[in-house]
C-alpha positions, 0 to 999 in steps of 0.5 A: 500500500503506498505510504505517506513518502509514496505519496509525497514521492508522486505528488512531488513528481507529477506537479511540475509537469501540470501546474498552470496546464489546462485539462482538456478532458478526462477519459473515465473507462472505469468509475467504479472505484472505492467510491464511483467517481462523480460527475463533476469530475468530468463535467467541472474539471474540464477547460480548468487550469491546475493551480496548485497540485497538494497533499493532505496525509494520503490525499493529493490534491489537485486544485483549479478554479472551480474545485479540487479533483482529490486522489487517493491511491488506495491499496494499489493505486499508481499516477503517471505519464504515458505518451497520449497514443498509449493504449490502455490496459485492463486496470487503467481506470482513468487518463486526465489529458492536458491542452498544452502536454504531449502525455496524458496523466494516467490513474492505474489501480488493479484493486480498485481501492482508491478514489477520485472525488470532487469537492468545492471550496476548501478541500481539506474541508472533505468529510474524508479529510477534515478530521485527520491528525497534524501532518508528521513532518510539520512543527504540529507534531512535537513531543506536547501534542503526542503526550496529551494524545497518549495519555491514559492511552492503554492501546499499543504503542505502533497502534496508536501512532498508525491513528490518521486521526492522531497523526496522518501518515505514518503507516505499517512500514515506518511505524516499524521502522520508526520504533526502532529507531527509538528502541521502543517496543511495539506493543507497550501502551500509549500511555506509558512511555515518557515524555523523554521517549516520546520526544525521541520517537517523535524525531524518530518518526520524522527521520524516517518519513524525510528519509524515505521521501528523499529517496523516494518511497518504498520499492513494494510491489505495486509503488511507482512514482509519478515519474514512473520509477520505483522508489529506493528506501526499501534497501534501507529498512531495518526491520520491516521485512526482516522477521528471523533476520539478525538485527542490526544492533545487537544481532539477535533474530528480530521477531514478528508478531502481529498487531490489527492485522499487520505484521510488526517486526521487532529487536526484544533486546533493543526495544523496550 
């Protein structure tokens, strides 16, 4: 599933190729998503010019004059250019064709999971989007806000943090990844770490997410950027993805539980 960095990577990448281009109209071959694309989608955006080309946790946001057309990627979903003459294939769901850009912005999704919406006005105002938590990497989320947060809080540690309405963003991989770095195990309670652990968490996690953005997201199976490459940080992780493997600190074979479903690897010696 693409993760905030995936996001951020695309976002990043399909910007500079269609901001101040006007679409010229948009070819939906499949509107059946997780929610079926609206009509305004292919009646308001055409004839718009792309304003402003943003994000909110796993939302992009691509904003004109007369609303925002708001993507989510969902369990498999990928954006990318293509040459306009590219014929389609079974999952390409929708293509958005610009007036002035010889290649057309292609939405591929095999499990339909994703979504395209529409909303007027302040888009983050979306009822999808209004109540999520402060944007990981912004001054928002400091060690004062996750305390409050965690307080009382019996609910395990990467549980918690995994919360969009705590904090968007911050998804099974970079938990994982995140909590090793602060050497806090995975299942202790919210509520019972620290303010000193937490501050460290805290720049644990913003570490970790301004890492896998810089290198441009995680190589997993059905991640591809923007620009239609794959992203490199999944050589870096020390964790995810290495149950029964030494850990990198102490050596010992790092462990895998699961918690809601998803599986958490962890060092017992090095996190506690």
């Amino acid at each position: 599933m693409p993760e905030l960095p995936e996001i951020e990577t695309t976002k990043n990448g399909i910007a500079p190729h269609i901001l101040n281009q006007t679409i010229e109209h948009i070819e939906i071959r499949q509107p059946k998503l997780r929610w079926p694309i609206p009509d305004d989608v292919s009646i308001k955006l055409p004839g718009q010019v792309v304003r402003r080309v943003t994000r909110r946790g796993k939302y992009i946001g691509v904003q004109t004059d007369a609303g925002t057309l708001i993507i989510h990627l969902g369990m498999s979903g990928s954006l990318y250019f293509v040459a306009p003459e590219t014929p389609p294939m079974f999952h390409d769901h929708v293509d958005i064709h610009f007036a002035g850009l010889n290649k057309v912005l292609r939405y591929t999704d095999p499990r339909r999971f994703g979504a395209m919406l529409w909303q007027e006005g302040d888009w983050q105002l979306h009822e999808l989007i209004s109540h999520l938590g402060p944007e990981p990497l912004t001054d928002a989320f400091n060690m004062e806000y996750l305390y409050e947060k965690a307080k009382g809080r019996k609910q395990a540690i990467k549980q918690f943090i995994m919360d969009s309405k705590i904090v968007v963003g911050v998804g099974n991989i970079y938990a994982n990844e995140a909590l090793f770095m602060a050497g806090i195990r995975p299942t202790r309670a919210a509520g019972n770490i620290s303010k000193a652990r937490l501050n460290v968490f805290v720049e644990c996690i913003k570490s970790v997410l301004a890492a896998a953005i810089e290198q441009g997201g995680t190589t997993l199976k059905d991640f591809v950027s923007g620009e239609g490459k794959p992203g490199y940080f999944k050589q870096e992780l020390k964790v995810y993805g290495r149950a029964d493997q030494p850990c990198v600190i102490c050596k010992a074979p790092l462990k895998e539980i699961r918690q809601g479903q998803r599986s958490t690897v962890y060092c017992s010696t090095c996190q506690k």
